[in-house]
Every structure is written in C-alpha cells, then in structure tokens.
C-alpha positions as CSV (number, residue, x, y, z in Angstrom):
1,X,80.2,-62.7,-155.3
2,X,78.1,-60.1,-153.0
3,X,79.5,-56.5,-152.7
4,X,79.8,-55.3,-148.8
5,X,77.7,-51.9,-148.6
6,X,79.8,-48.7,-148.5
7,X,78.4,-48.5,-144.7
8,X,78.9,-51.3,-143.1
9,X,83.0,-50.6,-144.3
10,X,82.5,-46.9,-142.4
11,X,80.7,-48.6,-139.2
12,X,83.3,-50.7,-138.9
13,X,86.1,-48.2,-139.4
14,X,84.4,-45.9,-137.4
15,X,84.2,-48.7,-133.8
16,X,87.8,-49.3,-134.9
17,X,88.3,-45.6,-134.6
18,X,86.8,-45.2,-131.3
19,X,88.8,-48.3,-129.9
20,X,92.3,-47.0,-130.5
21,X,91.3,-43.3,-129.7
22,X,90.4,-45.8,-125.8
23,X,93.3,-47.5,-125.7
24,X,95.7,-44.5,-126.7
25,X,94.2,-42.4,-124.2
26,X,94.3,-45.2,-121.4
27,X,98.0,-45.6,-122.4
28,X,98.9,-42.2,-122.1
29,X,97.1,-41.9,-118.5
30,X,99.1,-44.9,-117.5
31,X,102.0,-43.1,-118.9
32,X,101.6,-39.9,-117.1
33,X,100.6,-41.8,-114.3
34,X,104.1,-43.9,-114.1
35,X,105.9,-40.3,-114.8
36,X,104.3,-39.0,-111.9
37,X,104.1,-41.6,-109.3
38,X,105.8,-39.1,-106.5
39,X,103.2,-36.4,-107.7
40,X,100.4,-38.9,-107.2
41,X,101.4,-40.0,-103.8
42,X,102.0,-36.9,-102.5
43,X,98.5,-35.8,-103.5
44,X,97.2,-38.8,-102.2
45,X,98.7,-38.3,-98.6
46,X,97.4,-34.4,-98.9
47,X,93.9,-35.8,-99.3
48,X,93.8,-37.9,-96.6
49,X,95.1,-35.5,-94.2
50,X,92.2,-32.9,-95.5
51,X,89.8,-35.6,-95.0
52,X,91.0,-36.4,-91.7
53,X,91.9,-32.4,-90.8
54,X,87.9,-32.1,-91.4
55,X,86.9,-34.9,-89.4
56,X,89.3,-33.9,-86.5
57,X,87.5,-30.3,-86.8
58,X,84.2,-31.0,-86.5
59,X,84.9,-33.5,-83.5
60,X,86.8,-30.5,-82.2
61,X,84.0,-28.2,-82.2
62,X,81.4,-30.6,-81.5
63,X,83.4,-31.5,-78.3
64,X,83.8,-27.6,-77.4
65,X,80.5,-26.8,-77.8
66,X,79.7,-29.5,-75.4
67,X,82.3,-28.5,-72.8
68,X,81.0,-24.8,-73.4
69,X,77.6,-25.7,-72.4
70,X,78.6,-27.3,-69.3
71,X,80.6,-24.7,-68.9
72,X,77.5,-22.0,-68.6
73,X,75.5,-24.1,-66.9
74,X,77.5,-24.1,-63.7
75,X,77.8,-20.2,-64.4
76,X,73.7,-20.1,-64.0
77,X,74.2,-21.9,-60.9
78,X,76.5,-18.9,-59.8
79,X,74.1,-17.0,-60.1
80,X,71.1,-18.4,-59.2
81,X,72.7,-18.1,-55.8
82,X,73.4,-14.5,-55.8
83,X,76.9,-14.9,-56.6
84,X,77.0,-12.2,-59.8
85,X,80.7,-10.7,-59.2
86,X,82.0,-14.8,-59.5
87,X,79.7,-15.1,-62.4
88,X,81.1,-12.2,-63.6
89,X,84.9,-12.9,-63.5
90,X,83.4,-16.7,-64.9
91,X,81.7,-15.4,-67.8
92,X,85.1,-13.3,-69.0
93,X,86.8,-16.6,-68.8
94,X,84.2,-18.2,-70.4
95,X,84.0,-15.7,-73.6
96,X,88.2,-16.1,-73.8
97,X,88.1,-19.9,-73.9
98,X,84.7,-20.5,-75.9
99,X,84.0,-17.4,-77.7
100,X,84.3,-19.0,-80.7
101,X,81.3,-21.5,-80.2
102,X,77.6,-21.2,-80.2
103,X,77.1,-20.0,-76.6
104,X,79.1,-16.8,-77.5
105,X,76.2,-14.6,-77.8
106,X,74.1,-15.9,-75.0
107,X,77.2,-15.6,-72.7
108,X,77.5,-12.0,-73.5
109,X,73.4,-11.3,-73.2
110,X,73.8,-12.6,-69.9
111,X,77.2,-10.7,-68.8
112,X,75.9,-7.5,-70.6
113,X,73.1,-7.6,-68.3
114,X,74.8,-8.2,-65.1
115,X,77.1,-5.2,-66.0
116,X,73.8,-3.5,-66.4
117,X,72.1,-4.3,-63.0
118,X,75.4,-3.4,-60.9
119,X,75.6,0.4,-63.3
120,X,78.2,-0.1,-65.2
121,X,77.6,0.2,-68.8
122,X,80.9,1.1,-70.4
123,X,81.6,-2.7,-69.5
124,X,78.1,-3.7,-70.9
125,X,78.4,-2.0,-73.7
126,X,82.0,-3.6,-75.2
127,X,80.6,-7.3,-74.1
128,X,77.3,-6.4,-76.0
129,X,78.9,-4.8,-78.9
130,X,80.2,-7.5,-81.4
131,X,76.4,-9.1,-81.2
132,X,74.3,-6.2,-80.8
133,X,75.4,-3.7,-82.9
134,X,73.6,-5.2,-86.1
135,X,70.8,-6.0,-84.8
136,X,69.1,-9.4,-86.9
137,X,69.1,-12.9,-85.2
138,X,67.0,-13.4,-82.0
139,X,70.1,-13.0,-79.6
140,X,71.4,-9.9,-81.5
141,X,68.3,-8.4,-81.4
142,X,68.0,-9.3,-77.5
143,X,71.7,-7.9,-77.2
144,X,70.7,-4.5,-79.1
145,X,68.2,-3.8,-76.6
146,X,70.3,-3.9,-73.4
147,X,72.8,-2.1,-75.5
148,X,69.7,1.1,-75.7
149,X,69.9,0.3,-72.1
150,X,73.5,0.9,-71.9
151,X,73.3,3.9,-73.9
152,X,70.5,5.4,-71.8
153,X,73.1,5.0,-68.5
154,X,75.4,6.6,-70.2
155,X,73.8,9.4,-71.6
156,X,74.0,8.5,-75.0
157,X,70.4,9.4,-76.1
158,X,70.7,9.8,-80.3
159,X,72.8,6.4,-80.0
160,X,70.4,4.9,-77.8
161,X,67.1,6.4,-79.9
162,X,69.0,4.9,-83.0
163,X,69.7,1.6,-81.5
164,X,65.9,1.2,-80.3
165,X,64.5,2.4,-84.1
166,X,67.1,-0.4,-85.4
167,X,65.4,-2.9,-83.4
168,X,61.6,-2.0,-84.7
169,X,62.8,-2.3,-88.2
170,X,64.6,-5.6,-88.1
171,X,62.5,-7.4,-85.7
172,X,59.5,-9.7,-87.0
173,X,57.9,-9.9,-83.7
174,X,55.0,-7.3,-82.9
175,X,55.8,-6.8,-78.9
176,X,59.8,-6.3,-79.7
177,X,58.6,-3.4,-82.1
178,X,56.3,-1.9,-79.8
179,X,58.6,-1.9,-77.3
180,X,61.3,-0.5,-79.2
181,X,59.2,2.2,-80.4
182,X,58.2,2.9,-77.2
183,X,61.5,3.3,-75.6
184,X,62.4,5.7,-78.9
185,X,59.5,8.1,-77.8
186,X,60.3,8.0,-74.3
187,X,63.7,9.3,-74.9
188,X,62.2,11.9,-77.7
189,X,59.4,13.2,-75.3
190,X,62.3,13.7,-72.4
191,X,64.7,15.4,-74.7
192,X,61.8,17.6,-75.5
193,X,60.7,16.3,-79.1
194,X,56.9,16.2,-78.6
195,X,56.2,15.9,-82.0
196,X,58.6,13.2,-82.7
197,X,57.3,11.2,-79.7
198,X,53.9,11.6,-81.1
199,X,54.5,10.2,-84.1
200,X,56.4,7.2,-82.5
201,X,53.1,6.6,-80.4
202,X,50.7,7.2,-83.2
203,X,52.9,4.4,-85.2
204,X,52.7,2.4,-82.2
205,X,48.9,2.7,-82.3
206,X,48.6,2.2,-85.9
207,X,50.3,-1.4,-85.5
208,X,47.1,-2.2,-82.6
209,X,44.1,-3.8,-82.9
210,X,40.7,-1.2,-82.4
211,X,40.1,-2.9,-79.5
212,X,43.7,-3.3,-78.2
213,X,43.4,-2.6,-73.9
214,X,47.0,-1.1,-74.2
215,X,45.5,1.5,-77.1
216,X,44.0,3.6,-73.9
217,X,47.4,3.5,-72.6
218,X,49.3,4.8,-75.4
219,X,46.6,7.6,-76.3
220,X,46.7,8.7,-73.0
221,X,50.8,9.3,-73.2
222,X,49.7,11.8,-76.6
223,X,47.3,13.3,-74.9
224,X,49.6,14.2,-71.8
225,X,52.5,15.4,-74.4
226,X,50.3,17.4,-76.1
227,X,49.1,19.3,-73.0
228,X,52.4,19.3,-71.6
229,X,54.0,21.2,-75.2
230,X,51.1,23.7,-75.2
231,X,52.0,24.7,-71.8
C-alpha cells in the first residue's frame, strides 16, 4: 500500500485552513452586518446626500459663474456709454452678490479704477485691497498697481514705493518690472532720494538690451538727477 508524502497532508491542511479562515470571516461580516443594519442604512443615506450635496454644488457655482458673467457684461455696457456712477453703484452690487465667483477680481480691477479716474482713492483702495495686497496672479498683480496709484493720491509714498518694488519682484513679465521700477524711482527722486532713484534706473537699465531705444531715455533721467543733486 503507497504511503501519502508528509506534504501533500500539509497542502491540503493548509487550503482547508485558508477556506474556513473565508468563510468565518464572511460569516462574521454578515454578522456584524445584520447587528448593524440601522448603522448601515443610515450611512448609506449620508452618502448619497454627500454625493448629491457635491453635485448640487458644483451646478450651483457653475450656474453663478455664468449668471456673474452676464452680469458684468451688461456693466461694460454701462460704461462704454459713459455711464461710470451707474456702473459704479452696479459693480458694488455685483461684488455682494458674486464675490464669491471667478469674476471677483476683475470686478474690483475695474471698480478700483473707476474710483481712481473720479479721485477718490480711499474707495479704491478697500475694493483693491483683498486682491492686490499680495501681489502674485495676473489680476493681483494688475490690482497692486492701481493700488500704488491709490497710494500716490493719497500721499502714501513709502506704501506706495513698497507696493511698486512688490510688483517688480513677483512679476515674470519684463515691461510690468520696468514699469514698477520706474514708478519706485519716480517717487524716490521726488522725495528727494537721488541716489535711491539712481539705483532703481541703473537696475532698470541693467535688465535692457545694449541697443534698447528706451536705454537713452532712462540714462537721460540719471543724468538729470545727478545734475539736479549737485546743484
């Protein structure tokens, strides 16, 4: 009579091992399941209602963002007919109802800069604030510079000087840096800071081409500083 080998007894014991460990674990998850039924329906239902909470959302602000362009369009149309004091009083309404969508920012770049062209800058500068004051995406950094403007009207020169420099080290774009360093020297040279003008303009020129046409410009502007502080 043949002997069965030692390992096909453990192979076997071993797959019969495996099966019960199956069936007592599916056993106890029916169990738990049956003991919980209320626990599992109620977690069911919550699921559902995130699922269909997140739909709902994004529909929501899909449809909003819609609405809110709309919304601004007809506000360009105010004015592109010279109405700026209805587009005014429009574009407050417009930040209250649809501040929260992606026309936020390019609602307050354009009623920052209508507060700006009728000189009044305190209102300019708390519709510019929340975007401009950290400077970074293209409409912040569009925002920061009507808020130098803002500070200029007021008076504000160190805040304005500050808020122009903030713009010519976040900005990738080479005219946006000129321009902001620019403006920074301006308000240095007319505060009397020849030498920190200077340097602004020298920086300006060292960011040029050799044969730039605006490096005449911008030489000429150190020259007449330099003449002017030796006076």
């Amino acid at each position: 009579m043949s002997k069965r080998h030692p390992k096909a007894r453990r192979s076997s014991q071993g797959t019969h091992d495996a099966d019960d460990t199956f069936v007592v674990g599916v056993l106890e998850a029916s169990n738990w399941a049956k003991a919980n039924q209320q626990l599992m329906t109620v977690g069911g239902v919550l699921l559902v209602l995130m699922i269909a909470g997140g739909f709902y959302y994004v529909n929501y602000r899909a449809e909003m963002n819609v609405r809110a362009a709309e919304s601004l369009e007809t506000i360009y149309q105010s004015i592109s007919i010279n109405d700026t004091e209805g587009a005014k009083i429009d574009l407050a309404t417009f930040l209250d109802r649809f501040g929260s969508t992606a026309y936020d920012g390019e609602a307050r770049l354009v009623l920052g800069e209508l507060y700006l062209d009728s000189g009044d800058p305190q209102q300019a500068l708390a519709v510019l604030g929340p975007v401009g004051e950290r400077p970074g995406s293209p409409i912040a950094l569009q925002a920061a510079r009507l808020l130098g403007q803002a500070y200029e009207q007021e008076g504000r020169w160190q805040e304005a000087e500050d808020t122009y420099l903030s713009i010519a080290d976040r900005s990738e774009l080479d005219f946006q840096v000129r321009d902001a360093l620019v403006a920074s020297a301006r308000i240095r040279s007319a505060q009397g800071d020849a030498e920190g003008a200077i340097e602004l303009y020298q920086q300006v020129l060292s960011d040029l081409e050799v044969n730039a046409p605006e490096r005449g410009e911008f030489e000429m502007r150190i020259e007449e500083i330099r003449s002017g502080s030796s006076k």
